[in-house]
C-alpha positions as CSV (number, residue, x, y, z in Angstrom):
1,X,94.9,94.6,123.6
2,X,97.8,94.2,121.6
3,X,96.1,90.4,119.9
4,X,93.5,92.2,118.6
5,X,95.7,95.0,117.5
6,X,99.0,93.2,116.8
7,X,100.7,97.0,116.1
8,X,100.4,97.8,119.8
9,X,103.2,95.5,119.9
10,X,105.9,97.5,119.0
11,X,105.0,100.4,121.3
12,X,106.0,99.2,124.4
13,X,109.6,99.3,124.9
14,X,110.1,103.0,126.1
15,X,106.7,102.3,127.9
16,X,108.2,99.3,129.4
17,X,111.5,100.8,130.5
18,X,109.5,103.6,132.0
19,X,107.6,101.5,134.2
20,X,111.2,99.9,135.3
21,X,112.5,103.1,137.4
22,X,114.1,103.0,140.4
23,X,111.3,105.2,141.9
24,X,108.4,104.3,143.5
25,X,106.6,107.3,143.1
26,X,107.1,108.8,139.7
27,X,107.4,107.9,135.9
28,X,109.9,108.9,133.3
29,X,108.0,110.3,130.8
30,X,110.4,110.7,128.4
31,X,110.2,111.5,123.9
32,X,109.8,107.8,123.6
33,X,107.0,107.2,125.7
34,X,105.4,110.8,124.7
35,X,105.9,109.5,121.0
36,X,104.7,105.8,122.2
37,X,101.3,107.2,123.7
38,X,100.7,109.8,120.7
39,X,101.0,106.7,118.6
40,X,98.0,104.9,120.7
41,X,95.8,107.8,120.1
42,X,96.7,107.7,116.5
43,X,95.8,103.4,116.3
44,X,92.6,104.0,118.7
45,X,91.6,107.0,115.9
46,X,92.6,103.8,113.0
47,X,90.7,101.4,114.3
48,X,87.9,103.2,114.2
49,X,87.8,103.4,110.1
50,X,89.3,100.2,109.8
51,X,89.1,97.5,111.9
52,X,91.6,95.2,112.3
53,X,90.7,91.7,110.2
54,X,91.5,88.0,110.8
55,X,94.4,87.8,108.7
56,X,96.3,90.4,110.6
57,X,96.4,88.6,113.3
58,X,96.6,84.7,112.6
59,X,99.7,83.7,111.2
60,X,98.8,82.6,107.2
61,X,100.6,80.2,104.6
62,X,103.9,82.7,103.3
63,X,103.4,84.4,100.3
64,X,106.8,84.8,99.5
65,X,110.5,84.3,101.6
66,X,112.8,87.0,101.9
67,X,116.7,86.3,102.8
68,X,118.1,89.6,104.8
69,X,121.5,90.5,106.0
70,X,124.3,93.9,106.3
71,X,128.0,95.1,106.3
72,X,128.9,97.8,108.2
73,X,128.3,100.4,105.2
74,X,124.8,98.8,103.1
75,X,122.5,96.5,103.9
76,X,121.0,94.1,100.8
77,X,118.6,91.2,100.4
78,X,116.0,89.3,98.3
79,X,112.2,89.0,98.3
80,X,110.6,86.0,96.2
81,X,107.3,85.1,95.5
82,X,105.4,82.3,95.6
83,X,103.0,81.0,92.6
84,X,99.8,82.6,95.0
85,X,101.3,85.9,96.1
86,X,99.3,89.1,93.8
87,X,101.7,91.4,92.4
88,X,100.9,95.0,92.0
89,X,102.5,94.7,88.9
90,X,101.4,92.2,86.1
91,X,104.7,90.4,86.3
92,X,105.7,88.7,89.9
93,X,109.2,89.2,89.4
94,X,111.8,88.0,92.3
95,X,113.3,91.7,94.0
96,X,116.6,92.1,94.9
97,X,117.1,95.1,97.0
98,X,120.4,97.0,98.2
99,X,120.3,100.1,100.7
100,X,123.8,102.1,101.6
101,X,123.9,103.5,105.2
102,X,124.8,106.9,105.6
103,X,128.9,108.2,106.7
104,X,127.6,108.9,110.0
105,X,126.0,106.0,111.2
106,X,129.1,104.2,109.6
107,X,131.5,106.2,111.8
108,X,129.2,105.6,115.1
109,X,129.4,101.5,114.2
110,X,130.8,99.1,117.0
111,X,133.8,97.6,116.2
112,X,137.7,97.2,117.1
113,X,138.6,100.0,116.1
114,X,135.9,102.2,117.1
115,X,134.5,100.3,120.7
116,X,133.0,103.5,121.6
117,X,130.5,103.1,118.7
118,X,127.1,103.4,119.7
119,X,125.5,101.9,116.8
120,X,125.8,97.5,116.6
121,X,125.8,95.3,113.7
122,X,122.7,93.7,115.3
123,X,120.8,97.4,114.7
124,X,122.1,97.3,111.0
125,X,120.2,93.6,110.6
126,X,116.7,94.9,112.1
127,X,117.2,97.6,110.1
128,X,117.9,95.1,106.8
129,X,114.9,93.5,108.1
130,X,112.5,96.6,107.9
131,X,113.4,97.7,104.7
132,X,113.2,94.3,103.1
133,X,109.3,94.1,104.7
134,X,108.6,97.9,102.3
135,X,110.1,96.4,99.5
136,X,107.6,93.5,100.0
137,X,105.2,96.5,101.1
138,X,105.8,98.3,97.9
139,X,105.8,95.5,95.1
140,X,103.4,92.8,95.9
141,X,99.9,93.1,97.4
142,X,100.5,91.5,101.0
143,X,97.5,93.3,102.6
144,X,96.4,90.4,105.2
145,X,99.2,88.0,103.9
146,X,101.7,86.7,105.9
147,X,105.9,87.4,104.8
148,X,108.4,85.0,105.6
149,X,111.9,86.4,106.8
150,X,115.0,84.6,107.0
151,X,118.4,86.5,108.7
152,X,121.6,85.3,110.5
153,X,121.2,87.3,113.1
154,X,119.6,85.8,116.3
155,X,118.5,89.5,118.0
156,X,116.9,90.3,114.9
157,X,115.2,87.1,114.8
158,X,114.2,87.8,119.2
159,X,113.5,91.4,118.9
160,X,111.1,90.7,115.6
161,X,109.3,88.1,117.3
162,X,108.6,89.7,120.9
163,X,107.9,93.4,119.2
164,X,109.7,95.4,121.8
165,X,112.7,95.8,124.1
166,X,113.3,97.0,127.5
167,X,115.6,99.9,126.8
168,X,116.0,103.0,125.1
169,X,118.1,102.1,122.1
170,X,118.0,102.0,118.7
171,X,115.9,98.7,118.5
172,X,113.0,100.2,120.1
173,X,112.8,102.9,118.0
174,X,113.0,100.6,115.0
175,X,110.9,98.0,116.3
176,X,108.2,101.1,117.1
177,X,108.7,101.9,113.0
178,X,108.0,98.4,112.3
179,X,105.7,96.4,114.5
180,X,103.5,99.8,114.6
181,X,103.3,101.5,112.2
182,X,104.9,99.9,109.1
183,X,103.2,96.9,110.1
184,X,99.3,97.8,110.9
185,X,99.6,100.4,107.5
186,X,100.1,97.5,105.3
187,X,98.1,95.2,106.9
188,X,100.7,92.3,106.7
189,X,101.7,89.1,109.6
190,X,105.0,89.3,109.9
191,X,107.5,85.7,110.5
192,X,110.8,85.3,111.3
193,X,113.0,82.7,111.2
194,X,117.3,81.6,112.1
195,X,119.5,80.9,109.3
196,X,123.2,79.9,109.1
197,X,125.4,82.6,107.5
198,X,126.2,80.1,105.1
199,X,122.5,79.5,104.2
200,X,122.1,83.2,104.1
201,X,124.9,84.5,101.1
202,X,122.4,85.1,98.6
203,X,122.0,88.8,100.7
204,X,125.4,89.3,101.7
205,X,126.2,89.7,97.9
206,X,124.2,93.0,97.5
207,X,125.3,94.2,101.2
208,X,129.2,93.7,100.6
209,X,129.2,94.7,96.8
210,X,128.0,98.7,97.3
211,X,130.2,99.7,94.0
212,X,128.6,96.9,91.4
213,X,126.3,98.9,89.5
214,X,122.6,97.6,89.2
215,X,123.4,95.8,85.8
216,X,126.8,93.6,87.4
217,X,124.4,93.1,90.3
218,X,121.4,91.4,88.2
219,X,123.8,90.0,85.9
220,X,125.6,88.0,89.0
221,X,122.1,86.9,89.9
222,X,120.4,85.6,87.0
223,X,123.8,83.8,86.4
224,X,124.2,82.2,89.9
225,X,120.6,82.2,91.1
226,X,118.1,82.5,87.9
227,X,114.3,82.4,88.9
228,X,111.6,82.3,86.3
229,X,111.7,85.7,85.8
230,X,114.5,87.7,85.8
231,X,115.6,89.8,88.9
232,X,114.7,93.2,89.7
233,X,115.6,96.1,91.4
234,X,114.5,97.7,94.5
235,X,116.3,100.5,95.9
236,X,113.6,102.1,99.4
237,X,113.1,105.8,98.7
238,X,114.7,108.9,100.8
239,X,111.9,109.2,103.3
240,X,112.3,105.3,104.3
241,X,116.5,105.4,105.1
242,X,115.9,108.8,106.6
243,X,113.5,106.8,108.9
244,X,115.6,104.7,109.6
245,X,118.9,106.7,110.1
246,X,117.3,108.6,112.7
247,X,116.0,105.1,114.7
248,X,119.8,104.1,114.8
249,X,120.6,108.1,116.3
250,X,117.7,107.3,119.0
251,X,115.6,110.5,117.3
252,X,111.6,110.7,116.9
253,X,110.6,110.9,112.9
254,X,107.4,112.0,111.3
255,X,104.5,109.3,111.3
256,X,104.2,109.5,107.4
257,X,107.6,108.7,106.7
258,X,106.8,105.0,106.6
259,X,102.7,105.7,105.8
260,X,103.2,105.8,102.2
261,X,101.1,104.1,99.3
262,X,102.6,101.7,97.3
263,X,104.0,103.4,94.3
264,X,103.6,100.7,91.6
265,X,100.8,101.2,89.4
266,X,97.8,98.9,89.8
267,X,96.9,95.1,90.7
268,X,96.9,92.1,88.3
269,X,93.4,92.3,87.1
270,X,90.3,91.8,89.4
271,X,90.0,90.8,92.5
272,X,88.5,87.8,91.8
273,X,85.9,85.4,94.0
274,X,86.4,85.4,97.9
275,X,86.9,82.3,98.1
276,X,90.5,80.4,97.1
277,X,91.6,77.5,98.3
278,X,95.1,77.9,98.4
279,X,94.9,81.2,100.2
280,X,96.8,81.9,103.2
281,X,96.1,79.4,106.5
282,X,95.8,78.9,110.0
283,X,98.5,77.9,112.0
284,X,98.6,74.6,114.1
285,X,101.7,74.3,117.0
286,X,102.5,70.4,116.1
287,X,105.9,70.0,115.4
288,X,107.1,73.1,115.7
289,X,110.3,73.8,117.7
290,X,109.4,77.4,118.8
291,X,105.8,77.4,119.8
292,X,104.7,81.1,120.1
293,X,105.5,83.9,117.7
294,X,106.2,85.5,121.6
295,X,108.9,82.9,122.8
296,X,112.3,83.7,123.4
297,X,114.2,83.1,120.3
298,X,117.3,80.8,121.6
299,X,119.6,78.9,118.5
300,X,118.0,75.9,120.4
301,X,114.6,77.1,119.1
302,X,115.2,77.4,115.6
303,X,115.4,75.7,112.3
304,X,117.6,75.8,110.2
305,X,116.6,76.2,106.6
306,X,117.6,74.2,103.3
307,X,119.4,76.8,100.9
308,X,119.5,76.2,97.1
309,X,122.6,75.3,95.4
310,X,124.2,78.1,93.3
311,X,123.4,77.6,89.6
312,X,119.7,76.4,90.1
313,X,116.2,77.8,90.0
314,X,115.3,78.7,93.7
315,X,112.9,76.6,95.5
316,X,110.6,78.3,98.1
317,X,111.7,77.3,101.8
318,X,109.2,76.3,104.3
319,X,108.6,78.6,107.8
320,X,109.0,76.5,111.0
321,X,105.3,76.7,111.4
322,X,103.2,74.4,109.8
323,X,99.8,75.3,108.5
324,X,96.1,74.3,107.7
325,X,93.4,76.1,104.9
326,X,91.9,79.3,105.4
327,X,89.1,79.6,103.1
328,X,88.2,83.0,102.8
329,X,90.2,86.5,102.6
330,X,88.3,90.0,102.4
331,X,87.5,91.5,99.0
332,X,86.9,94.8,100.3
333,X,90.2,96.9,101.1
């Protein structure tokens, strides 16, 4: 079920760990799975007005490459287009985003001084993960396009890839957020792939430097890492970090917290012809080192990717997948 509707994916982790009690003869039916099955009914009602397409479930040629990462109090990152992606705006300019968490998940944050915390740094990264996917979601048209993610974080990397966990933490609620929900509304294919911290400090900047205002943030960055057009900024609305802050407290949220319309006004002129050659592409396994989106994601099974040197125009990275031509993508939204 869940390859012809790829958002099943990230419903099964309270399902799972429901099916993994110590009693023979009963289930725990607990909020998760409740929230879990009410989330079915609302995909099985979806499918029904709009079926899921090709794209959403082959893995296409990037549109763009996004660098992720947190601190303990923001989380920050970058999102940057490639010459074929289709802005919603009529310039494709590269997005920097920054995010701060609120004093209370701060406080409840695992560390040596607080080793009762029940929030990891681990949580923060999926969580940098998400919110970097809506500010793709909410500047470019990635409706049936595949994103490319890169993050320093090897759970983030496992948990993104497999869609779902086997306990009742904050991943699974996140990974319900995004694998579900997030995902099947925007109708994008989601990759994943291990970085080296040191690859990865274009997003630390914007996650360790909360007090820069906007315009010492984008003057830092067109100095040290100038694109074609200059960078922008992205900061996710109230309704996306409440989301979020109540996935890291292990809480149920409302559905249409992460169902929302991009807010940027229009597309980039028509449509244009079906057919486009360089358009997203189908996947072939040769020569990649991790051979299933659905493998376990082990630093053995990753690539590490080329960063750019500070003081020169960014160059697109290539995923660990390599790719063939797709020649058609649906006109009709």
């Amino acid at each position: 079920m869940a390859a012809a509707l790829p958002a099943a994916r990230g419903l099964f982790s309270q399902m799972q760990l429901a099916l993994r009690t110590d009693s023979k003869h009963c289930i725990n039916l607990s909020k998760g799975v409740h929230a879990a099955l009410d989330d079915f009914r609302y995909l099985h009602k979806d499918i029904a007005n709009r079926p899921t397409r090709l794209q959403e479930i082959v893995p296409l040629d990037p549109v763009m490459t996004k660098y992720n990462d947190t601190s303990g109090f923001a989380c920050g990152g970058v999102v940057i287009p490639n010459n074929t992606a289709v802005s919603r705006n009529k310039k494709c300019n590269p997005i920097l985003l920054r995010a701060s968490f609120p004093k209370a998940i701060q406080k409840r944050l695992v560390s040596s001084k607080n080793p009762t915390g029940d929030v990891t740094n681990s949580d923060l990264e999926l969580v940098a993960g998400i919110v970097s996917n809506d500010a793709a979601a909410q500047n470019f048209d990635i409706r049936e396009r595949t994103v490319h993610s890169n993050t320093d974080n090897t759970p983030t990397v496992f948990w993104m890839r497999k869609g779902s966990t086997t306990t009742s933490n904050a991943p699974a609620y996140l990974l319900r957020a995004h694998q579900a929900l997030h995902q099947r509304f925007h109708r994008y294919v989601h990759r994943i792939d291990f970085v080296k911290g040191e690859h990865n400090d274009i997003s630390d900047i914007p996650s360790l430097k909360p007090h820069w205002s906007d315009e010492e943030l984008l003057t830092y960055f067109n100095l040290h890492y100038p694109q074609p057009l200059p960078w922008k900024i992205w900061t996710p609305p109230k309704e996306m970090m409440s989301c979020m802050t109540s996935c890291l407290l292990r809480k149920t949220f409302p559905r249409e917290s992460l169902l929302r319309q991009p807010t940027a006004s229009g597309f980039t002129g028509a449509i244009g012809r079906n057919s486009a050659a360089s358009y997203p592409s189908i996947p072939f396994s040769r020569g990649a080192k991790t051979q299933s989106s659905y493998s376990k994601s082990l630093p053995g099974d990753t690539a590490r990717v080329p960063y750019p040197i500070s003081g020169k125009p960014y160059v697109r990275t290539q995923s660990i997948m390599p790719y063939g031509l797709l020649a058609k993508r649906a006109s009709v939204w």
